[in-house]
C-alpha positions in Angstrom: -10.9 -9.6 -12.0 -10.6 -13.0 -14.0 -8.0 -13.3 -16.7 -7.4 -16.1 -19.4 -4.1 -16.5 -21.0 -2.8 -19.4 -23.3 0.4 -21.1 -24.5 2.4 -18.9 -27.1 5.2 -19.6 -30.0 7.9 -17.5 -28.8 8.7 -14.1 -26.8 10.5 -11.4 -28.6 11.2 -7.7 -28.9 12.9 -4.7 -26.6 10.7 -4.4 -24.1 11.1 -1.4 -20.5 9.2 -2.2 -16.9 8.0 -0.1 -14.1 10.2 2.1 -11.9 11.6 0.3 -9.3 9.2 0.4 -6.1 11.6 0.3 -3.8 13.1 3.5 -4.8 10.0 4.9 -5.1 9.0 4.9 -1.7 12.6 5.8 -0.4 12.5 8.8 -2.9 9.1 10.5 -2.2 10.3 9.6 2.1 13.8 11.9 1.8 12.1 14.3 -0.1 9.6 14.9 2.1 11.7 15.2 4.8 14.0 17.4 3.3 14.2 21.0 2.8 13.7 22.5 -0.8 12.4 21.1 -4.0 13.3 17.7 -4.9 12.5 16.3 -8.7 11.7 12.2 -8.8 11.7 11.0 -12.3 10.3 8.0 -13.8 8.4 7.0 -10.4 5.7 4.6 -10.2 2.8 4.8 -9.8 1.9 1.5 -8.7 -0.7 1.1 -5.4 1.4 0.8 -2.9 4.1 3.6 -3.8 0.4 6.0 -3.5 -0.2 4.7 -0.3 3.4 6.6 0.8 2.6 9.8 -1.2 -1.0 9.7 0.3 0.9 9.5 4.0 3.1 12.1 3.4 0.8 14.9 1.9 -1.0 14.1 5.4 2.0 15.6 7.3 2.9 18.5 5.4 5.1 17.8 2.3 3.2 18.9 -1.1 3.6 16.1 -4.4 2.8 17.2 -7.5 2.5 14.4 -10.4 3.7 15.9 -13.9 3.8 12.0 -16.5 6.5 9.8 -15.0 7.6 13.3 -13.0 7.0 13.9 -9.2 7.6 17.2 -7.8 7.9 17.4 -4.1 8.0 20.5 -1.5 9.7 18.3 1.5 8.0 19.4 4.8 11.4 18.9 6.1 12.7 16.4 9.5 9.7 18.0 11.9 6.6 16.7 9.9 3.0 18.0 10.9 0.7 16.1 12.7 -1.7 13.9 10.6 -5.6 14.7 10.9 -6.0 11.0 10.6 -5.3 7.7 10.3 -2.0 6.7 8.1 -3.7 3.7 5.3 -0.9 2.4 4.1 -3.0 -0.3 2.0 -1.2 -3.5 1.1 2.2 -1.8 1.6 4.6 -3.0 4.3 7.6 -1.1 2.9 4.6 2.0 3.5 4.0 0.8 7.4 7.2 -0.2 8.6 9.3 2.8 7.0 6.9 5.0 8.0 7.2 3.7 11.5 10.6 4.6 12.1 10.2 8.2 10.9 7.1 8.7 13.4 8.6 7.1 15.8 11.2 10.5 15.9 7.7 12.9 16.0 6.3 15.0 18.8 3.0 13.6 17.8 1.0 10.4 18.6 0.0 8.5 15.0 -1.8 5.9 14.3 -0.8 3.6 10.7 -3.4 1.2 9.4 -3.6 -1.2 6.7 -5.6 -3.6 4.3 -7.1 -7.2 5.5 -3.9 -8.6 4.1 -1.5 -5.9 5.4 -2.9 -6.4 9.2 -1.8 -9.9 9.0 1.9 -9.2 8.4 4.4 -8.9 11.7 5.5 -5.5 12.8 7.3 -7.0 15.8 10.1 -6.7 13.9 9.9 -3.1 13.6 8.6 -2.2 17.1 11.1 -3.8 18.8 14.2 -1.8 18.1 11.9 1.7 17.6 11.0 0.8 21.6 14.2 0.6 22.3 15.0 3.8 21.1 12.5 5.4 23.1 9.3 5.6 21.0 5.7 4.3 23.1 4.1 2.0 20.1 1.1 0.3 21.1 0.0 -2.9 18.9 -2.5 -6.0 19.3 -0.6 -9.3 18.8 2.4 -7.5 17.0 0.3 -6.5 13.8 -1.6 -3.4 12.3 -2.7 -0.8 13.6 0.6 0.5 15.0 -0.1 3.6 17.7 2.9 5.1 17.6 3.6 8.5 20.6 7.0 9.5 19.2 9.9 10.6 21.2 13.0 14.2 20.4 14.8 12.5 21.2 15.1 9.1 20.3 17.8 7.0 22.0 21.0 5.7 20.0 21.5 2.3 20.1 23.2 -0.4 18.6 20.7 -3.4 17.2 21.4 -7.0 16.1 18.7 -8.1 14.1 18.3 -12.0 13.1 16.5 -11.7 10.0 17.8 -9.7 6.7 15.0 -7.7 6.0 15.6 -4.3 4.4 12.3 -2.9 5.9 13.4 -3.2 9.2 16.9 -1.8 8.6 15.6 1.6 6.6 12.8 2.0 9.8 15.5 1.6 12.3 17.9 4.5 9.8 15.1 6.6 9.1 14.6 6.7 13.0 18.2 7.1 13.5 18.0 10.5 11.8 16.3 11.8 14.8 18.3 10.4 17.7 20.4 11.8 20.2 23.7 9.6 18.7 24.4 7.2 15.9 22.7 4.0 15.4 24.1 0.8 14.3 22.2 -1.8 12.6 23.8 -5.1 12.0 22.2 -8.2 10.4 23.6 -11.9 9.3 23.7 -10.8 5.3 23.4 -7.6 3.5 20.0 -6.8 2.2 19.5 -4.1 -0.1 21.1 -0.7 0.2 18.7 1.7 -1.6 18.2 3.1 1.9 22.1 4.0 2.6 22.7 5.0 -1.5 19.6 7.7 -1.4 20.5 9.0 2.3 23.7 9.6 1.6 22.4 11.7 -1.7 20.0 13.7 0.3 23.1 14.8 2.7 22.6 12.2 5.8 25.7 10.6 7.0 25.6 7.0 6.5 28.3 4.6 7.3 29.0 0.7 5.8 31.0 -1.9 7.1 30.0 -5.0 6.1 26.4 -6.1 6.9 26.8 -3.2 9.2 25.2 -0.1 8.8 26.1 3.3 11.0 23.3 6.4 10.8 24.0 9.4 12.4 21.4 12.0 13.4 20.8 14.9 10.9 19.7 18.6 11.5 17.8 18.8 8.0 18.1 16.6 4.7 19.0 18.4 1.4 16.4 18.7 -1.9 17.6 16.6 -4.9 17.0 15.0 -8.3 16.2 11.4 -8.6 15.9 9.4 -11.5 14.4 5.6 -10.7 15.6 2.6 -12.9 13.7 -0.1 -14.0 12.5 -2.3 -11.2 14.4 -6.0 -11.6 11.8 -7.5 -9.6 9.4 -6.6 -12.7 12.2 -7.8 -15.4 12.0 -11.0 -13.7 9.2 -11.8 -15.3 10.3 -11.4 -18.6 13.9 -12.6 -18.4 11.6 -16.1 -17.5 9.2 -16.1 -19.8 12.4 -15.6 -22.7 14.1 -18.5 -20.6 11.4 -20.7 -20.8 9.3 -20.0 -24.3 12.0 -21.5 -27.0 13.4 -19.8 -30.0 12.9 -16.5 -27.7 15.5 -13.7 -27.5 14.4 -10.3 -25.4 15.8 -7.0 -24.6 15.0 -5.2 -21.1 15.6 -1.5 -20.9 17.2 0.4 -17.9 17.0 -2.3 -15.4 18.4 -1.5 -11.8 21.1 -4.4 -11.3 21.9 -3.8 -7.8 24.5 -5.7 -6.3 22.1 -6.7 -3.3 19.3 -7.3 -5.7 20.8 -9.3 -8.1 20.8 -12.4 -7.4 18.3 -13.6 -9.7 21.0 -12.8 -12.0 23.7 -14.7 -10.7 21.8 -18.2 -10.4 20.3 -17.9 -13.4 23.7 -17.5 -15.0 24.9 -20.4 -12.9 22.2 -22.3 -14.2 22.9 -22.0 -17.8 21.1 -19.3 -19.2 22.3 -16.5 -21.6 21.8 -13.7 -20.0 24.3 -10.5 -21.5 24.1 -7.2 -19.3 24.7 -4.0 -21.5 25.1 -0.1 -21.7 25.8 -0.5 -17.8 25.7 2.5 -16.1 25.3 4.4 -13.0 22.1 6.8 -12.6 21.2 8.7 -9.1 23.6 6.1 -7.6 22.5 3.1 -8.5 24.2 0.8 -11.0 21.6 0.3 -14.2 21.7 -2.3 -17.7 20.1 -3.3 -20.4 18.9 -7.3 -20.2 19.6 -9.1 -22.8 17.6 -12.7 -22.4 17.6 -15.7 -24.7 16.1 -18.8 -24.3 18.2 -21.4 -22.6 18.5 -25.4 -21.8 19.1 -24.8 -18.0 20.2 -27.0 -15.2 18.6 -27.5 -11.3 20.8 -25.6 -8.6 20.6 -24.9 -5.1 19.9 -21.5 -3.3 20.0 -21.0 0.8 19.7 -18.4 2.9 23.0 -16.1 1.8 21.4 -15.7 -1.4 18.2 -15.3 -0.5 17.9 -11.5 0.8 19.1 -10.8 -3.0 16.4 -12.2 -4.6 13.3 -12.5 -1.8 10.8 -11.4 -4.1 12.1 -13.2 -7.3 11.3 -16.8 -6.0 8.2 -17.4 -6.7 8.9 -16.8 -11.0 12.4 -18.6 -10.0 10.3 -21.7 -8.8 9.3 -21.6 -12.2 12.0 -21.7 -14.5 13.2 -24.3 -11.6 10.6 -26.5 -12.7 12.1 -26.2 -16.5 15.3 -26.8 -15.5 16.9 -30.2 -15.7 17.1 -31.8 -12.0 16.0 -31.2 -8.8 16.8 -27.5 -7.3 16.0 -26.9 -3.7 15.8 -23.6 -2.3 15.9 -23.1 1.8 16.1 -20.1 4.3 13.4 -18.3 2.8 11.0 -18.9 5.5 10.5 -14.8 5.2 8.2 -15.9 1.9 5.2 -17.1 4.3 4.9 -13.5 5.7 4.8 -11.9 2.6 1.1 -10.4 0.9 0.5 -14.6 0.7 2.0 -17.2 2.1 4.4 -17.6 -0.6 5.4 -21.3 0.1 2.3 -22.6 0.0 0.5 -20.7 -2.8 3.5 -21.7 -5.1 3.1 -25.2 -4.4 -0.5 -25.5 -4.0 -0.8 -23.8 -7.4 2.1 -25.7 -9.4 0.7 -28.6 -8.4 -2.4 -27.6 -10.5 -0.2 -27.2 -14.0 2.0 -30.9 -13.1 4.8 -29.2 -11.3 6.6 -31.6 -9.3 7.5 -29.5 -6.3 7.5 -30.0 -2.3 7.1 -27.5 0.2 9.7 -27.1 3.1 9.1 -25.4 6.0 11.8 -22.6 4.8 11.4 -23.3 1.2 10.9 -25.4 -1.8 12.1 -28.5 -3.7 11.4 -28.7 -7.2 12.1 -31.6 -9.7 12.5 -29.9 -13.1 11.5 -31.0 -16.2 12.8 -29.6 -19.5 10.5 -28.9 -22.3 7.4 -30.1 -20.1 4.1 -29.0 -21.0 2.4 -27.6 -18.5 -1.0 -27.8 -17.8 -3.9 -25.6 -17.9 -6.1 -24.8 -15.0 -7.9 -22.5 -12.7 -5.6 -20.7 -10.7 -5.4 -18.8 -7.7 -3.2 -15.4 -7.2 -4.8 -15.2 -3.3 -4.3 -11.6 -4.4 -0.1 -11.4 -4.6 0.9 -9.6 -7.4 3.5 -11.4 -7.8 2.1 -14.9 -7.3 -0.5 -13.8 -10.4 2.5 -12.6 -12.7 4.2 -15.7 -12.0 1.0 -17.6 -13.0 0.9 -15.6 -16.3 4.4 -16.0 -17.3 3.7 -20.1 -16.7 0.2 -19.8 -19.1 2.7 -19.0 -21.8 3.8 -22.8 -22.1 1.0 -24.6 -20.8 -0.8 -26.9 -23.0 -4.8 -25.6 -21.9 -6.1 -22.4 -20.9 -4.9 -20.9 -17.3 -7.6 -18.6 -15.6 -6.2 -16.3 -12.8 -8.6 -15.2 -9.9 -8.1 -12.3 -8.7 -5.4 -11.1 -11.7 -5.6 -7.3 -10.8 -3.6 -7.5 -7.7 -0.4 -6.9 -10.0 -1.4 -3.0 -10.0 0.4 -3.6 -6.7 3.3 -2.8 -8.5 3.3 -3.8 -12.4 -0.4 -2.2 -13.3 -0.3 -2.7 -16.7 1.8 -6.2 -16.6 -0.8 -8.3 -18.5 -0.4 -5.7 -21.7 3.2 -5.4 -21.5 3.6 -9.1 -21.4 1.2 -10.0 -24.4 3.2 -7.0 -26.8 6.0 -10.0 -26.4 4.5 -12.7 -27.2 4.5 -14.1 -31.0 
C-alpha cells in the first residue's frame, strides 16, 4: 500500500493510542500459562500481538476476543504439544519469548517467522536457553528455531552484554521451569514489564539493580490486566505537536514507565513543554496523560545508558533532532540495525531524501538540526518498519511537497489505524 500525506497548519485536540504491545504479549503469555481465568483489557490487536495468541491457542490455552477485552482459559506451566509449526510473523518479542517458555516443554517445537523475522539473530536467545539444558537447533543463529525442551532446566546465573528486554523475559520465562533460580544480569536496565506482570501472576521475581532473580514456580495464578497506552505509539504524536507550530495536544492513558521513558526525559532536556498529568498506577504500571505543545528545541546528546529506554523511539527522535537547533549525536544503539530494518540506515538514507542533514555512525546517528526548516517532499521508503513509515508520516506534516510512503501498511504491525488517528489532529 502507497500513501500521500502533505504539510499541515497545526496539530491539536485530545487524542488516545494503541495498547501497549509489549504488555500485550506478556499478558496473553502469563495467562496462558496460568491456571484459571484471566481478563486482559484494552489489548491490541496489532499483527504481531496475534501472532502470540495464534501460538498459544496451538498449545492448549483458549482466547476469546470480546472489543478491547480478551478472555483467556490459561492451559497452565505444562502446555500441549503444538500440531505444527509456531509462525510468529514479523514478531521477535513472539519468537524469542516463546523460546524460553518451550525451552521448559517435554515436547520438541519448531518457531518460524516472516522473510524479515528470519533475518533477525536468535543467538542471543539460544545461548543462555542451551545453557540451561534445552537442545535448540538453528541455521546461522536465525529462524527456524527447533527447540527439544528439557523438566528440568538447569539454573544458572547469565551475564548478558547487550540490554535487550527479549532476551531477559526468554531467559525468566525459562527460569519458571528450572530446577533453582536464575539470575540475569545486563550493563543497564531494560524494561521491567516482564518482572511487574510475573510478580502479579504469583511468580517470585527478585530486582537488584540491573539484576534480575526468577525462581521456579509450580503453577502461575489467573488475573485481571488492564494495558495502558503504548508510549512508543505516543511518540509519534508528542513529535508531530513538537514540531508543527502553534500546536498543543493531549495523549490519554499513556504508560510512562520508568525504563521506557526516556523519550521523555531528552525531550524535556531539550526544551520542549511536555506536562505529565492524572498520573497513576493501573495493573502495576505507572500511567499519564501527555500534555505536548510545540516548542523551540535545542540538539543534545544520547549514548548507550539511555538508549535501552527509548530503543524503539529513535527513529521519530531523529526527527525532531533534525528540528532542533545544533548538532545532536546519538551512539550505542548499534541494536537499531537488527531491528524489522536496518534502522540506521533507512533513517538516513531516507532523511536525506527531505534535506536532513544527518550522518550515519556505525552505532548511531549525527544530526545537524535545523529549526523551522522546510522539509522536502519525496518518495519514500518504509522497507516495511512500522515504525520507520510513522516516522515518515509525522515528517510529511512539515514538508514543503508531497511525501509518498511505499509500503505504508506495515504500521498494522502495531498502530493499525495510525494514518486515521494522525489526520483527526491535524488542522
Amino acid at each position: 500500500m502507497e500513501i500521500k500525506l502533505k504539510k499541515v497548519d497545526k496539530i491539536e485536540g485530545v487524542i488516545g493510542v494503541p495498547a501497549d504491545k509489549s504488555i500485550t504479549h506478556r499478558a496473553v503469555m502469563l495467562s496462558s500459562l496460568a491456571e484459571g481465568d484471566s481478563v486482559i483489557e484494552n489489548y491490541l490487536p496489532s499483527d504481531d500481538c496475534i501472532r502470540t495468541m495464534e501460538a498459544f491457542k496451538q498449545m492448549g490455552a483458549e482466547i476469546m476476543a470480546e472489543g478491547d477485552t480478551l478472555f483467556v482459559k490459561g492451559a497452565g506451566l505444562k502446555l500441549q504439544k503444538p500440531q505444527k509449526e509456531i509462525y510468529a510473523g514479523n514478531s521477535g518479542t513472539t519468537a524469542r519469548i516463546l523460546a524460553g517458555i518451550l525451552a521448559g516443554q517435554n515436547f520438541a517445537s519448531v518457531i518460524t517467522g516472516d522473510e524479515s523475522l528470519s533475518k533477525r539473530p536468535m543467538k542471543r536467545v539460544i545461548d543462555p536457553l542451551s545453557e540451561m539444558g534445552a537442545e535448540i537447533g538453528s541455521e546461522n543463529g536465525s529462524l527456524p528455531l527447533k527447540i527439544k525442551g528439557k523438566v528440568p532446566l538447569k539454573a544458572i546465573k547469565y551475564e548478558s552484554n547487550k540490554s535487550t528486554a527479549q532476551v531477559k523475559s526468554a531467559v525468566m520465562f525459562a527460569g519458571l521451569y528450572a530446577d533453582g533460580a536464575i539470575t540475569y544480569i545486563e550493563p543497564v536496565k531494560s524494561r521491567d514489564h516482564t518482572e511487574r506482570m510475573m510478580r502479579a501472576f504469583g511468580a517470585k521475581v527478585e530486582t537488584s539493580g540491573n539484576a534480575v532473580t526468577i525462581y521456579p514456580a509450580e503453577k502461575l495464578i489467573a488475573n485481571e490486566v488492564c494495558i495502558s497506552g503504548d508510549i512508543s505509539s505516543a511518540a509519534f504524536f508528542i513529535a508531530a505537536a513538537l514540531i508543527v507550530p502553534d500546536s498543543e495536544l493531549t495523549i490519554k492513558n499513556v504508560g510512562i514507565n520508568p525504563t521506557r521513558d526516556g523519550i521523555i526525559e531528552v525531550l524535556k532536556k531539550m526544551g520542549a513543554e511536555i506536562t505529565l498529568k492524572n498520573v497513576e498506577d493501573v495493573s502495576g504500571e505507572p500511567v499519564a496523560d501527555i500534555k505536548v505543545k510545540y516548542s523551540k528545541l535545542k540538539a543534545t546528546d544520547v549514548d548507550a545508558g539511555l538508549i535501552p529506554r527509548m530503543i524503539d523511539e529513535i527513529p521519530i527522535f531523529a526527527l525532531i533532532a533534525a528540528q532542533a537547533e545544533g548538532i545532536t549525536r546519538i551512539t550505542g544503539a548499534k541494536e537499531l540495525r537488527v531491528k524489522e530494518s536496518d534502522r540506521i540506515t533507512a533513517i538516513r538514507t531516507q532523511f536525506e531524501k527531505l534535506g536532513i542533514e544527518i550522518e550515519e555512525l556505525e552505532d548511531g546517528l549525527i544530526i545537524n538540526g535545523h529549526p523551522g526548516y522546510e522539509l522536502c517532499g519525496a518518495a519514500v521508503e518504509s522497507f516495511g518498519d512500522h515504525r520507520i513509515a510513522m516516522t515518515l508520516a509525522v515528517a510529511s506534516l512539515i514538508a514543503g511537497g508531497e511525501m509518498i510512503i511505499k509500503d505504508a501498511d506495515c504500521v498494522n504491525i502495531s498502530f493499525p489505524d495510525f494514518y486515521e488517528r494522525l489526520k483527526s489532529v491535524c488542522r
